[in-house]
Backbone and ligand atoms as CSV (ligand in chain L), in Angstrom:
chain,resi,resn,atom,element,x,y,z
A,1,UNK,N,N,43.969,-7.891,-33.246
A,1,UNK,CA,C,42.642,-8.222,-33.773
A,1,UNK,C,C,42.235,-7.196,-34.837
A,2,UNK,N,N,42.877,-5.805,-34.590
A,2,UNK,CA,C,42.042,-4.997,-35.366
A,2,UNK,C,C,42.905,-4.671,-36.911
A,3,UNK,N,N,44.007,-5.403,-36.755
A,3,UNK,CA,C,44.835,-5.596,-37.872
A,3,UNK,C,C,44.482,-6.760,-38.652
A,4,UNK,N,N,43.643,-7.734,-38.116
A,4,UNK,CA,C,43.163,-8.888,-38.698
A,4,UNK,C,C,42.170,-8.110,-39.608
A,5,UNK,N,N,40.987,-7.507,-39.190
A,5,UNK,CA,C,39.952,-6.615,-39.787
A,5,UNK,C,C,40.656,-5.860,-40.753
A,6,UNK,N,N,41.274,-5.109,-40.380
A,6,UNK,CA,C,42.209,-3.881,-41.430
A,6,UNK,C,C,42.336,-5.312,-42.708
A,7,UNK,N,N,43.450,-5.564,-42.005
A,7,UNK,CA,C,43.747,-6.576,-43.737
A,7,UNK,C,C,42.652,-7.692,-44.534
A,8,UNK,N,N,41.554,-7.718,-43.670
A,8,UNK,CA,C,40.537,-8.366,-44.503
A,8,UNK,C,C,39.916,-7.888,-45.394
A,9,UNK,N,N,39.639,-6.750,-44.978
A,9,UNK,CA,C,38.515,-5.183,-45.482
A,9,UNK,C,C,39.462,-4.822,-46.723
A,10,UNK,N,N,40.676,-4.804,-46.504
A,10,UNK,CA,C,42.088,-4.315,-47.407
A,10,UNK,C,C,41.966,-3.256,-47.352
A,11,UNK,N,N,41.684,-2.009,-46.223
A,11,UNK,CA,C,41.829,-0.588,-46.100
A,11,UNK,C,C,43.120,-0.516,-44.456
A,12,UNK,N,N,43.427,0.637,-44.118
A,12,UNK,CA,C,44.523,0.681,-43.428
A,12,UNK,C,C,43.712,2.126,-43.250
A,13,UNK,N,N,43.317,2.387,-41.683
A,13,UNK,CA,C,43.255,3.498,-40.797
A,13,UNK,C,C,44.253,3.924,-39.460
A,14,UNK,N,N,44.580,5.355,-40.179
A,14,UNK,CA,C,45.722,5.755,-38.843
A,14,UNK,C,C,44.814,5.921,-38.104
A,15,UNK,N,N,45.004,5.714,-36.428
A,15,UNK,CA,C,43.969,6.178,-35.620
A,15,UNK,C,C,44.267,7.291,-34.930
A,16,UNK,N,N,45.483,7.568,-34.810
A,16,UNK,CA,C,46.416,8.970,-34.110
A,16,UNK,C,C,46.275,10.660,-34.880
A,17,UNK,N,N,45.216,10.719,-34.910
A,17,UNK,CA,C,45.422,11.879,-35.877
A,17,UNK,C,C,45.287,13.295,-34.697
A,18,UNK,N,N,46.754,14.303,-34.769
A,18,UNK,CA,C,46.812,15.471,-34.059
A,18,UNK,C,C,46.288,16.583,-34.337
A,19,UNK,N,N,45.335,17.213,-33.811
A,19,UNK,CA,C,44.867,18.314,-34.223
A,19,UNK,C,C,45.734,19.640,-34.679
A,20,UNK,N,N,45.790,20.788,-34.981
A,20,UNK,CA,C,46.809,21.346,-35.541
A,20,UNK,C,C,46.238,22.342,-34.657
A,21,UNK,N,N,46.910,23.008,-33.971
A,21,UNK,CA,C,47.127,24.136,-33.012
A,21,UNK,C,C,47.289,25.544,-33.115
A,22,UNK,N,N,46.451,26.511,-33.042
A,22,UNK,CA,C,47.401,27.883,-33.375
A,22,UNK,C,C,47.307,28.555,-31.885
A,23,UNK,N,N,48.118,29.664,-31.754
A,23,UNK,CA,C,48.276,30.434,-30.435
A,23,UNK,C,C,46.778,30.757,-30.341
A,24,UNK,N,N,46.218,31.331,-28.856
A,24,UNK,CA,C,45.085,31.261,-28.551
A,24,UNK,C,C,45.177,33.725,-28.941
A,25,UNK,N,N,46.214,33.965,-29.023
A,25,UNK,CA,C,46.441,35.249,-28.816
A,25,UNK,C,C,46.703,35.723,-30.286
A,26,UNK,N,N,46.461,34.626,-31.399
A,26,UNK,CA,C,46.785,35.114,-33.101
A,26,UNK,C,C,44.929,35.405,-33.225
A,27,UNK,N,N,43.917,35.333,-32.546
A,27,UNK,CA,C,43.132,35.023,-33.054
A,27,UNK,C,C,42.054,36.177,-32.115
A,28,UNK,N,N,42.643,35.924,-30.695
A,28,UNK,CA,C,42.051,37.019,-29.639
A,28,UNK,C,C,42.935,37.630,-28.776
A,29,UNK,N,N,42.598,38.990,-29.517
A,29,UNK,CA,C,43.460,40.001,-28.605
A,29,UNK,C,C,42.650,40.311,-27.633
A,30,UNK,N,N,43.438,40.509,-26.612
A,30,UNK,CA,C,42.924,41.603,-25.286
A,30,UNK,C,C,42.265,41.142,-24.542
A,31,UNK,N,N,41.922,39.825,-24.393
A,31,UNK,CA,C,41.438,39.186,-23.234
A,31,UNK,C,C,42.379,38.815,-21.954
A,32,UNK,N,N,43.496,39.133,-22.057
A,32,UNK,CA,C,44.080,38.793,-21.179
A,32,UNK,C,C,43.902,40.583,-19.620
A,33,UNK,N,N,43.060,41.008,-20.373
A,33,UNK,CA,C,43.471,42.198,-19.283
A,33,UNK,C,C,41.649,42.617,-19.555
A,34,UNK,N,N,40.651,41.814,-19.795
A,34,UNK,CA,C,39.707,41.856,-18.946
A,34,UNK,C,C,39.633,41.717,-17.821
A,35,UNK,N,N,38.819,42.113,-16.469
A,35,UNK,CA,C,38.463,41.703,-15.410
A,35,UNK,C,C,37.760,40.401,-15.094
A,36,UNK,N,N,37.266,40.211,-16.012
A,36,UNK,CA,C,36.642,38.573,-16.122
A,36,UNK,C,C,37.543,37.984,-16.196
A,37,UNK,N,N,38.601,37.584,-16.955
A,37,UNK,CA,C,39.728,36.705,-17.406
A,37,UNK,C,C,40.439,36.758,-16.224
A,38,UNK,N,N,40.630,38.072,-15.928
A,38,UNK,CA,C,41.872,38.527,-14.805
A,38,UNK,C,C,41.375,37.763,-13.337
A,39,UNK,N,N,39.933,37.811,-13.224
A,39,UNK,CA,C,39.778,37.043,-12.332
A,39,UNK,C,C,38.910,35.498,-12.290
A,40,UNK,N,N,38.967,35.197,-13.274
A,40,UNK,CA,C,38.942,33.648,-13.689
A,40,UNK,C,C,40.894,33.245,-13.090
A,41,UNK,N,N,41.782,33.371,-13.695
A,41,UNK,CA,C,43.141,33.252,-13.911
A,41,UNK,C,C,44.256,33.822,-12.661
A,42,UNK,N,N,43.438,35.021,-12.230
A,42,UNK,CA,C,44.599,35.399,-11.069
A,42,UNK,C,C,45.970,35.959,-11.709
A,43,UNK,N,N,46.202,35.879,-10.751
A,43,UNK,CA,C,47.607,36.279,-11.247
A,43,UNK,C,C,48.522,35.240,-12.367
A,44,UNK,N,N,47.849,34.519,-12.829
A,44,UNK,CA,C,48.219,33.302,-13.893
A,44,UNK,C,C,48.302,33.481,-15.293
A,45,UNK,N,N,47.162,35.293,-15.360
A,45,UNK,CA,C,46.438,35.333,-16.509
A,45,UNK,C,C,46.923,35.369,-17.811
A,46,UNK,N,N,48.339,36.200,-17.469
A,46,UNK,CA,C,49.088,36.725,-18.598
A,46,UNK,C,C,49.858,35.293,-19.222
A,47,UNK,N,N,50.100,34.195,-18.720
A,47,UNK,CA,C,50.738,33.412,-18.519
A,47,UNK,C,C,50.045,32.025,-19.303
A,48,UNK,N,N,49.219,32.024,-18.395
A,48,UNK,CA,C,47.737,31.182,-19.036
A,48,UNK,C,C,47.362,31.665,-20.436
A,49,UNK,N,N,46.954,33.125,-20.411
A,49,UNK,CA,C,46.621,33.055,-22.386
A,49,UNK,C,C,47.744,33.291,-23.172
A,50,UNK,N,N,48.518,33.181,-22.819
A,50,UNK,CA,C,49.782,33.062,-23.948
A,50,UNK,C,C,50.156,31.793,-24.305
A,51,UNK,N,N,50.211,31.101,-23.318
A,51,UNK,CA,C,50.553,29.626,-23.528
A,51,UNK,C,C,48.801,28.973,-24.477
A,52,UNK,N,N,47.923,29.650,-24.132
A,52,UNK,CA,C,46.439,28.919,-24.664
A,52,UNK,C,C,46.303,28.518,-26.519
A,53,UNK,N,N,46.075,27.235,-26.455
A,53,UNK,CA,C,45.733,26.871,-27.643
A,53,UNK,C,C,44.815,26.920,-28.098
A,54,UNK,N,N,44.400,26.913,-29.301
A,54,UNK,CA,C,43.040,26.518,-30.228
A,54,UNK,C,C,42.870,26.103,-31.381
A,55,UNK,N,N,42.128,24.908,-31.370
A,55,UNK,CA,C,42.019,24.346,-32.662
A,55,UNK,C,C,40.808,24.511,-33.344
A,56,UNK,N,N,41.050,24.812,-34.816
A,56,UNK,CA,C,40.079,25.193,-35.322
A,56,UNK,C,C,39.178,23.888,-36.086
A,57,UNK,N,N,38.166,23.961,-36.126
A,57,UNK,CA,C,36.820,22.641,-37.111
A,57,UNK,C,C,36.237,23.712,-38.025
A,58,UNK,N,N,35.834,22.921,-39.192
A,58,UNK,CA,C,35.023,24.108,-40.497
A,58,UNK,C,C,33.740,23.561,-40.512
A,59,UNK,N,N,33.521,22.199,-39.487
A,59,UNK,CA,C,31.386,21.991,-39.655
A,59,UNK,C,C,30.518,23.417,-39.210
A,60,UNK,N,N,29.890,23.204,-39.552
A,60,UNK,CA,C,28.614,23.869,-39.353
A,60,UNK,C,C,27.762,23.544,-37.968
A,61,UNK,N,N,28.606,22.519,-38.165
A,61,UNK,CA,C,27.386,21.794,-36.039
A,61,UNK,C,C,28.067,22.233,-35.363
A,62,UNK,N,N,28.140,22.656,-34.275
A,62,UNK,CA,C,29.180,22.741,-32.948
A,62,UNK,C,C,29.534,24.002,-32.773
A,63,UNK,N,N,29.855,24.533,-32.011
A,63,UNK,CA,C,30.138,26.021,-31.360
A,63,UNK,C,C,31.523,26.081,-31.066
A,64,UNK,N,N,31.611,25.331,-29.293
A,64,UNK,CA,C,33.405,25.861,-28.892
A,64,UNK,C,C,33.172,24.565,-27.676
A,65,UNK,N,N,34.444,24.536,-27.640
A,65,UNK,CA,C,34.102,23.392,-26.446
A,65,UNK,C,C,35.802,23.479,-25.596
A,66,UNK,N,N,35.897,22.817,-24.923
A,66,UNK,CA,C,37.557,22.933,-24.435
A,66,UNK,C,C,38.087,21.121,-24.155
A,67,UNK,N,N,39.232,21.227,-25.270
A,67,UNK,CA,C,39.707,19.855,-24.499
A,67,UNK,C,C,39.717,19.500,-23.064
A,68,UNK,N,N,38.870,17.621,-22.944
A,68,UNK,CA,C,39.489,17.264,-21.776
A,68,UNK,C,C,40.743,16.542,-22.011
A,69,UNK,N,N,41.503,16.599,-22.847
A,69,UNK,CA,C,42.561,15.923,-23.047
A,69,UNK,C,C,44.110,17.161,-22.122
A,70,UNK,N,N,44.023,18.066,-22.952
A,70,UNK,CA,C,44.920,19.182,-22.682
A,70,UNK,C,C,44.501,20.454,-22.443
A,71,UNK,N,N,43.345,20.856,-22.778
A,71,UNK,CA,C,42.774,21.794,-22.511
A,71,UNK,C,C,42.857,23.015,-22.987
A,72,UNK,N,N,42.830,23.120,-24.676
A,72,UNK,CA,C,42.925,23.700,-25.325
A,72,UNK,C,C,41.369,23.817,-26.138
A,73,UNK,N,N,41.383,25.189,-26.471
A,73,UNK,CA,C,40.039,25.499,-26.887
A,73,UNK,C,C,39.530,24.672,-28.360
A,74,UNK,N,N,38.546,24.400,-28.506
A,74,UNK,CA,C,38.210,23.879,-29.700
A,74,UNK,C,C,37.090,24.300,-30.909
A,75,UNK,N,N,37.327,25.449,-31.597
A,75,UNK,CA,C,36.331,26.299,-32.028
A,75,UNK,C,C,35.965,26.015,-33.614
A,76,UNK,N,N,34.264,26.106,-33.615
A,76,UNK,CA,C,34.048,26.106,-34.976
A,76,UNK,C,C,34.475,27.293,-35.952
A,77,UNK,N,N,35.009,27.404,-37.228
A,77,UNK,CA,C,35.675,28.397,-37.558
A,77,UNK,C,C,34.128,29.157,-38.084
A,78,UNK,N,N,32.933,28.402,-38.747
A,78,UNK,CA,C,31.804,28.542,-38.642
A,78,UNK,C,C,30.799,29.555,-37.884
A,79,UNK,N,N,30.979,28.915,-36.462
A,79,UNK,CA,C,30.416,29.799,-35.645
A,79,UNK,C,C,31.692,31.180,-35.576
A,80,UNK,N,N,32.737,30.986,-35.288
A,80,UNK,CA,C,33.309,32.430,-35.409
A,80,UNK,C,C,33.619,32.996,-36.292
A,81,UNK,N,N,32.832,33.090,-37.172
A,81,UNK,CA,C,32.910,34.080,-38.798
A,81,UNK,C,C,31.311,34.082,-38.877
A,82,UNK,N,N,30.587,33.185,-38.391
A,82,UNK,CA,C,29.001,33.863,-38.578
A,82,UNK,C,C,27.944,34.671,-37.024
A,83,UNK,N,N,28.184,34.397,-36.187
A,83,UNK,CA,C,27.946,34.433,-35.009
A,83,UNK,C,C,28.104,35.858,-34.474
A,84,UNK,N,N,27.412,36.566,-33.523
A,84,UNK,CA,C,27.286,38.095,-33.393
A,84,UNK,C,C,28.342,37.991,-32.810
A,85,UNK,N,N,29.198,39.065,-32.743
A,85,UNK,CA,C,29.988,39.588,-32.201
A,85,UNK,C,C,30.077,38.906,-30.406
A,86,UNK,N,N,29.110,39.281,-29.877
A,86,UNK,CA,C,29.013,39.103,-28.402
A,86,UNK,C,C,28.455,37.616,-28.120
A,87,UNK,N,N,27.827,36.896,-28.968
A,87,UNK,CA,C,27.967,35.723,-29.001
A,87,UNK,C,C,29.147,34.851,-28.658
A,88,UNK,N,N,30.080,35.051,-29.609
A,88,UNK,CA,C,31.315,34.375,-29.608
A,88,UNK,C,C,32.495,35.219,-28.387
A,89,UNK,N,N,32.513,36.614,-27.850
A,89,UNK,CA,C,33.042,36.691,-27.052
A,89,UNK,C,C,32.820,36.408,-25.303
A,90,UNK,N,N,31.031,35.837,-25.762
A,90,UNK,CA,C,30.703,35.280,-23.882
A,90,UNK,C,C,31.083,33.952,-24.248
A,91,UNK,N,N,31.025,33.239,-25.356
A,91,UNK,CA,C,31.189,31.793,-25.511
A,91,UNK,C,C,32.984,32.085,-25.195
A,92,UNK,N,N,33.643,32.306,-25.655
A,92,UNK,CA,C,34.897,32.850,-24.758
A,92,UNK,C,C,35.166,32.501,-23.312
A,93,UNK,N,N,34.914,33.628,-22.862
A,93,UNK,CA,C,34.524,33.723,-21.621
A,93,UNK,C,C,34.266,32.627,-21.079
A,94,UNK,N,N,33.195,31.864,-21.880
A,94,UNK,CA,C,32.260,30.779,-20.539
A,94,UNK,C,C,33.598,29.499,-21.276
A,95,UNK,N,N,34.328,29.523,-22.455
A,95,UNK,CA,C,35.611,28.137,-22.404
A,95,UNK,C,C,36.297,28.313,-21.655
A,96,UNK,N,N,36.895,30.144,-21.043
A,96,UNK,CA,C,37.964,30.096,-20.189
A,96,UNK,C,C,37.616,29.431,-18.774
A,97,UNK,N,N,36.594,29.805,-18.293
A,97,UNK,CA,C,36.018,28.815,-17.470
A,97,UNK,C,C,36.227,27.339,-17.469
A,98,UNK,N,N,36.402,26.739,-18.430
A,98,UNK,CA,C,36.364,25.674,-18.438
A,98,UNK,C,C,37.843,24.922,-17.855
A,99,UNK,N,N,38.396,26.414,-18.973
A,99,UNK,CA,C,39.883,26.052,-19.715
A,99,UNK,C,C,40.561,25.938,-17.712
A,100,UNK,N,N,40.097,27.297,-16.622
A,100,UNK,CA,C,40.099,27.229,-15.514
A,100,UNK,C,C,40.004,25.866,-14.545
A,101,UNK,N,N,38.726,25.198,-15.266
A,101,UNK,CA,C,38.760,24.120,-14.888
A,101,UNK,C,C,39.106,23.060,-14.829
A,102,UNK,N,N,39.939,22.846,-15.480
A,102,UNK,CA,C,40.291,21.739,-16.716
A,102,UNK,C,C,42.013,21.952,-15.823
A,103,UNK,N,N,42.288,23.038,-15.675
A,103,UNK,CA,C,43.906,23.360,-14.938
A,103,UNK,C,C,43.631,22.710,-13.730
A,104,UNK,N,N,42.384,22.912,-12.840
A,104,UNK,CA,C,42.442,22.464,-11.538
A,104,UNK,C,C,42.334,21.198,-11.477
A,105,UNK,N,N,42.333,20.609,-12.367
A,105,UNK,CA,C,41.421,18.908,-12.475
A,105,UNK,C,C,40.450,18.337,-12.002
A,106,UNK,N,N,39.785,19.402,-12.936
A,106,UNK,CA,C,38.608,18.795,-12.483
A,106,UNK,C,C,37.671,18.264,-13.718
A,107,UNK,N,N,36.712,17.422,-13.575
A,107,UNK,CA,C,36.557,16.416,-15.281
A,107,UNK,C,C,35.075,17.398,-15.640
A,108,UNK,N,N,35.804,17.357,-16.955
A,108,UNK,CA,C,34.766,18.771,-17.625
A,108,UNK,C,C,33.565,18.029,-18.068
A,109,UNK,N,N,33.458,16.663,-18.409
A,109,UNK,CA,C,32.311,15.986,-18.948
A,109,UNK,C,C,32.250,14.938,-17.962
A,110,UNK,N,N,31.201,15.266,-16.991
A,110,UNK,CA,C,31.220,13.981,-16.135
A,110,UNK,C,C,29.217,13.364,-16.055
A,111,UNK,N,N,29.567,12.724,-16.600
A,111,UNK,CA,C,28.416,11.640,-17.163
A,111,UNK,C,C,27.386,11.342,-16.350
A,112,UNK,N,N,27.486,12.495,-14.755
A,112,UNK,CA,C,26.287,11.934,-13.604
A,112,UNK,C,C,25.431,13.140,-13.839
A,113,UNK,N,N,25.974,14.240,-14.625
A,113,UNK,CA,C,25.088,15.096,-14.857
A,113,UNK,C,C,24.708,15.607,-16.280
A,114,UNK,N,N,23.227,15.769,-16.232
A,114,UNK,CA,C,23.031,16.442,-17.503
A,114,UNK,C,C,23.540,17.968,-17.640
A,115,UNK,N,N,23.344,18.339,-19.083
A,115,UNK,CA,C,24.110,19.507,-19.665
A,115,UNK,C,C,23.713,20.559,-18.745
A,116,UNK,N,N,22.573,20.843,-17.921
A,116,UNK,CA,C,21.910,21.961,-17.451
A,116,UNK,C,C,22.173,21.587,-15.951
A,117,UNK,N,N,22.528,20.138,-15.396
A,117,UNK,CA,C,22.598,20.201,-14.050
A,117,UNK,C,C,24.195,20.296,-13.883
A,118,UNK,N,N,24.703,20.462,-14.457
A,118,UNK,CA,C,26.462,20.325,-14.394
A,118,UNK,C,C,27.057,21.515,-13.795
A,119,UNK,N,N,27.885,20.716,-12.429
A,119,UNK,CA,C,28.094,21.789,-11.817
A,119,UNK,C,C,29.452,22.978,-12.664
A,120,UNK,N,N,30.157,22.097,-13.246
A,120,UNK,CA,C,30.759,22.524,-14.102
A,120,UNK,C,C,30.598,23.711,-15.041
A,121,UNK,N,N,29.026,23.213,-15.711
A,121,UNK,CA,C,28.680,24.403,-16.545
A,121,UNK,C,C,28.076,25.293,-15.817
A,122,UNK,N,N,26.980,25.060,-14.804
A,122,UNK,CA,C,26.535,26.290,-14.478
A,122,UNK,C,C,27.317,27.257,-13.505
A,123,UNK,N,N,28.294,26.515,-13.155
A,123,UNK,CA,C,29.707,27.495,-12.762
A,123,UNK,C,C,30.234,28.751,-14.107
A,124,UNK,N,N,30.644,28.015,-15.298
A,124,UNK,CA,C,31.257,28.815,-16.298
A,124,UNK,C,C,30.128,29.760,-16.720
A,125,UNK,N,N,28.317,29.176,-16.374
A,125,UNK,CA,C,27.129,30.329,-16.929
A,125,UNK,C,C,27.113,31.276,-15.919
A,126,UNK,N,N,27.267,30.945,-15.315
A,126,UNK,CA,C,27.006,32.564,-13.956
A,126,UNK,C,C,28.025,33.217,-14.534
A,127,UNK,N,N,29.392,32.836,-14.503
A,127,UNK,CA,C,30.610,34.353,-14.799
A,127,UNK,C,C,29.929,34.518,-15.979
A,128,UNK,N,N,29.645,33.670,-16.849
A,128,UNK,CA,C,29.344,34.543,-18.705
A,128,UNK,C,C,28.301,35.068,-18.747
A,129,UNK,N,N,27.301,35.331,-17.308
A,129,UNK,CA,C,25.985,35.875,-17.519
A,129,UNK,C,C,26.681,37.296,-16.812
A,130,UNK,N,N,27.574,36.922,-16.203
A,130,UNK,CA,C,27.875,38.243,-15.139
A,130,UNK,C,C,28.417,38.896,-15.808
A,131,UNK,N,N,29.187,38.945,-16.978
A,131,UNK,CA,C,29.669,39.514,-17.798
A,131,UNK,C,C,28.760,39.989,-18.933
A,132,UNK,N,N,27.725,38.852,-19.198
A,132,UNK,CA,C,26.795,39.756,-19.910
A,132,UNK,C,C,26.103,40.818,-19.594
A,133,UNK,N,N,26.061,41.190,-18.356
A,133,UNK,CA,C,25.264,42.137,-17.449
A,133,UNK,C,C,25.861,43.331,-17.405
A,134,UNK,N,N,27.794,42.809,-17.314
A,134,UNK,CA,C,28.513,43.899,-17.414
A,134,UNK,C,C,28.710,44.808,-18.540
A,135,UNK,N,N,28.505,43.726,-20.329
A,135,UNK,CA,C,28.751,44.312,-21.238
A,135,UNK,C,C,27.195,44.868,-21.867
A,136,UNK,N,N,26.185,45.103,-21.057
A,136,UNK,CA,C,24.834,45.804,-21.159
A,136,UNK,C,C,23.953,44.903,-21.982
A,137,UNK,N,N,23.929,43.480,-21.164
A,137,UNK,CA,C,23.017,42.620,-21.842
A,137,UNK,C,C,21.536,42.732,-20.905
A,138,UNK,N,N,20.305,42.994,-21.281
A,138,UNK,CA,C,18.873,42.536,-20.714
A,138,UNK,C,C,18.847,41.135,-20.431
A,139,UNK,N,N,18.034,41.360,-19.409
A,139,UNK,CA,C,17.990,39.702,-18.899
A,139,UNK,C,C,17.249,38.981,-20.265
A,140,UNK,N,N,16.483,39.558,-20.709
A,140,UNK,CA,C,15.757,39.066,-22.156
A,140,UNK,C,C,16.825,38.576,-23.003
A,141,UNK,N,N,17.917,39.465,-23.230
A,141,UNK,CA,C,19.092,38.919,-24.342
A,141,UNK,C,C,19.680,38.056,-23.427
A,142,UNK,N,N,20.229,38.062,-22.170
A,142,UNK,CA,C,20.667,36.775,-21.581
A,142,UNK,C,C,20.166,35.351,-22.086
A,143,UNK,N,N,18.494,35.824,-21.750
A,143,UNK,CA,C,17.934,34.321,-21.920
A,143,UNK,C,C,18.233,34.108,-23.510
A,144,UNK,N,N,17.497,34.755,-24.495
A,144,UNK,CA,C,18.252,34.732,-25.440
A,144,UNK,C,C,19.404,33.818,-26.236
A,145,UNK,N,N,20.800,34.281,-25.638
A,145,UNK,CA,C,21.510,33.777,-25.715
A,145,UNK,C,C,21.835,32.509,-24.491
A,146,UNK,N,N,21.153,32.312,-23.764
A,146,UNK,CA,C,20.878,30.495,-23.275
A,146,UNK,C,C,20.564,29.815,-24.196
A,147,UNK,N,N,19.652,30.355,-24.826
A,147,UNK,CA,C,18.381,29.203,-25.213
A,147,UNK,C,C,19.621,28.750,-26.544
A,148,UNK,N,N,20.210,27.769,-26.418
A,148,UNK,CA,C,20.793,27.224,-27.284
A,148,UNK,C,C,20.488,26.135,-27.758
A,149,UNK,N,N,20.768,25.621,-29.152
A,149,UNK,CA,C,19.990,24.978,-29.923
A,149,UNK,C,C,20.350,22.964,-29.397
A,150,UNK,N,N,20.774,22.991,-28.433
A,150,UNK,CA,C,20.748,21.681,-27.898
A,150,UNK,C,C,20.378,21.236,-26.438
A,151,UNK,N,N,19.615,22.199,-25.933
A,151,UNK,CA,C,18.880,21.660,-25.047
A,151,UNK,C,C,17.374,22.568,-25.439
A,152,UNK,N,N,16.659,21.708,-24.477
A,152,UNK,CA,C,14.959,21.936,-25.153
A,152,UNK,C,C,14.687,23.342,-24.181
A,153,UNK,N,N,13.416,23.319,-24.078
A,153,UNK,CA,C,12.535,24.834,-23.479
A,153,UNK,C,C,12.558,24.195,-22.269
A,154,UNK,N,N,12.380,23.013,-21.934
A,154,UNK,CA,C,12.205,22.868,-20.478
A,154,UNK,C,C,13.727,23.008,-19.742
A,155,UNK,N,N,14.731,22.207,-20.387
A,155,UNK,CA,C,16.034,22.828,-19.651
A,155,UNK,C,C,16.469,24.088,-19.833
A,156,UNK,N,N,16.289,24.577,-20.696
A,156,UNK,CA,C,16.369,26.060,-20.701
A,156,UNK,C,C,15.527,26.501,-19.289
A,157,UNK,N,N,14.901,26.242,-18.586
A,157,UNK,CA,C,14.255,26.749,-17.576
A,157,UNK,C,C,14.992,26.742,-16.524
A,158,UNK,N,N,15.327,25.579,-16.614
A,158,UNK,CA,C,15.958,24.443,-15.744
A,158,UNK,C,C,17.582,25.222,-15.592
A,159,UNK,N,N,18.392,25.561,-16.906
A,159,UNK,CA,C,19.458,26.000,-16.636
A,159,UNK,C,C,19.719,27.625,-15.774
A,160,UNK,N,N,18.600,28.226,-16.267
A,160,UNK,CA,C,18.340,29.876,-15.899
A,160,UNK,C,C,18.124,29.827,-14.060
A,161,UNK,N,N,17.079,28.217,-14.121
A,161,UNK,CA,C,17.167,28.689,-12.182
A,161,UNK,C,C,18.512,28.013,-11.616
A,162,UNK,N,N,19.395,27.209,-12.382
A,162,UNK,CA,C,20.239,26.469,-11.791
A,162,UNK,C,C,21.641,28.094,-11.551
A,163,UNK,N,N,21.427,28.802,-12.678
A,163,UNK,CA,C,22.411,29.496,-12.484
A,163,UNK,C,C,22.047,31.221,-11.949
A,164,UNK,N,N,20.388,30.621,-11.607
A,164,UNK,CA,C,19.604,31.573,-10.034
A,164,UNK,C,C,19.568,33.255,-11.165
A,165,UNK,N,N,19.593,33.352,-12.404
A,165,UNK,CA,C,19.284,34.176,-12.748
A,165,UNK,C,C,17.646,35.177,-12.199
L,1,ZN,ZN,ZN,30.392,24.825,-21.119
């Protein structure tokens, strides 16, 4: 059917297009021998970020996210060339979480919960808050860095008690 369309329109779309991959370790050193990582990963760790992928996007929208396909990181090149320093290394942090999750099978976008009730995420926000605590963040810069630009002031409330800050 959709070749009927293609040749009516007289345009031809590949629909298979592969993202292009680089090592997850050309880009970030030394996470593999944090204590956060080390115990996200276990004894897996060294193993797990060597094998870790990431693909890079050049928009301006979007942050980092982790495939549910394979489970490789998916980062704006954007946000990591403009973004503070500690920004982009808890956003880190809170993909390996994911990337954690995503190994156990478990479904990273599951559609019964919103962004702030997901047990998923507020699993990966507690370790990236616990780590913010560790790398001398105020609960003020915590919230701070919650308050992200796609959920409103009221889930922002909503996410801070979900993850019992
Ligand atoms: Zn997340």
């Amino acid at each position: 059917m959709d070749d009927g369309v293609e040749r009516r329109l007289g345009v031809e779309i590949r629909r298979n297009a592969s993202p292009i991959l680089f090592p997850f370790k050309d880009y970030f050193r030394g996470f593999e021998k944090l204590p956060v990582v080390r115990g996200i990963f276990g004894e897996r760790t060294d193993e797990v970020i060597s094998n870790l992928e990431v693909e890079f996007f050049s928009s301006k929208w979007g942050y980092m996210s982790t495939s549910e396909v394979d489970g490789h990181l998916i980062i704006s090149s954007y946000h990591l060339k403009n973004s503070d320093f500690e920004t982009v290394y808890l956003d880190i942090v809170h993909e390996l979480c994911h990337v954690k999750q995503f190994m156990d099978g478990r479904e990273l976008f599951d559609a019964r919960y919103s962004y702030v009730d997901s047990p998923i995420e507020i699993e990966a926000y507690r370790t990236t808050v616990e780590e913010a605590k560790r790398i001398g963040f105020t609960e003020e810069r915590i919230k701070e860095y919650l308050k992200v630009d796609w959920i409103t002031e009221e889930e922002l409330f909503k996410l801070i008690s979900n993850i019992g800050l």
